[in-house]
C-alpha positions in Angstrom: 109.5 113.5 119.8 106.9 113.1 117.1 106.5 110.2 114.6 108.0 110.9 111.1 105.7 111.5 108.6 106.3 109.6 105.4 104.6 110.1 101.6 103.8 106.9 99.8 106.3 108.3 97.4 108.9 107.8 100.0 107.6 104.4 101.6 107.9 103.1 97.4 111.6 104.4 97.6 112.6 102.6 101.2 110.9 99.2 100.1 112.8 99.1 96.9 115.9 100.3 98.3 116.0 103.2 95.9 118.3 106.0 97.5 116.6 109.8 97.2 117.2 112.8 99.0 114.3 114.6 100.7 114.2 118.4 100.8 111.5 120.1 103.1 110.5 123.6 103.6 108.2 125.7 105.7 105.3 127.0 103.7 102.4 129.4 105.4 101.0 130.4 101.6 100.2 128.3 98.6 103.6 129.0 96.4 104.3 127.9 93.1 106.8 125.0 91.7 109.6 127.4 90.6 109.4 130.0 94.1 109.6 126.3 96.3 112.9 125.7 93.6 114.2 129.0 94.2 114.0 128.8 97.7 115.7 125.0 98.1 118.1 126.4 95.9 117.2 124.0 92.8 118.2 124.6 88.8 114.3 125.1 87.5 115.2 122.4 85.0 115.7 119.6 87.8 112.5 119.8 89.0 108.9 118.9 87.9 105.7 119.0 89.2 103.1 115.7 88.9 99.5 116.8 88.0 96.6 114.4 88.1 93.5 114.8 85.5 90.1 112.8 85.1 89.5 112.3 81.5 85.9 111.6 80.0 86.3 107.4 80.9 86.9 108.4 84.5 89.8 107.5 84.5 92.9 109.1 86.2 95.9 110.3 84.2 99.5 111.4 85.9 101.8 113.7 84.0 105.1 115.0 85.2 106.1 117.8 83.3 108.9 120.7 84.2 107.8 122.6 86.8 108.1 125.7 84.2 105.9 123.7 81.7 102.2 124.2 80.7 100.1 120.8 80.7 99.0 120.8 77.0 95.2 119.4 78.0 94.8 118.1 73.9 98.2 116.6 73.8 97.8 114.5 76.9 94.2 113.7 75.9 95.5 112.3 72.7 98.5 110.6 74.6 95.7 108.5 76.3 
């Protein structure tokens, strides 16, 4: 039996005793937000996708938008 693999997502979850619900699938090809909702089954509007940027600084921005949602690259810039 192998060891469980954990995300840091999840490890942040246990530790502060938030309850979640993780959903897996098997995935051979990149797919896109909305086909990985479809297939667990998901309303589009429950689920969101996390992108990561580097802005001039350096620094690292997170957004989490609707996983049918553009990232508006001059709104989050200005956001920052």
């Amino acid at each position: 039996m192998g060891k469980e693999v954990k995300t840091n997502a999840v490890r942040i979850l246990e530790r502060n005793k938030i309850p979640y619900e993780l959903l897996t699938y098997e995935c051979d090809e990149f797919i896109d937000g909305i086909q990985i909702a479809d297939k667990l089954s998901l309303p589009h509007e429950k689920v969101y996708k996390t992108l990561v940027t580097v802005g001039n600084s350096k620094n690292y921005f997170v957004f989490v938008i609707p996983i049918e949602a553009e990232l508006d690259l001059k709104a989050a810039a200005k956001s920052c």
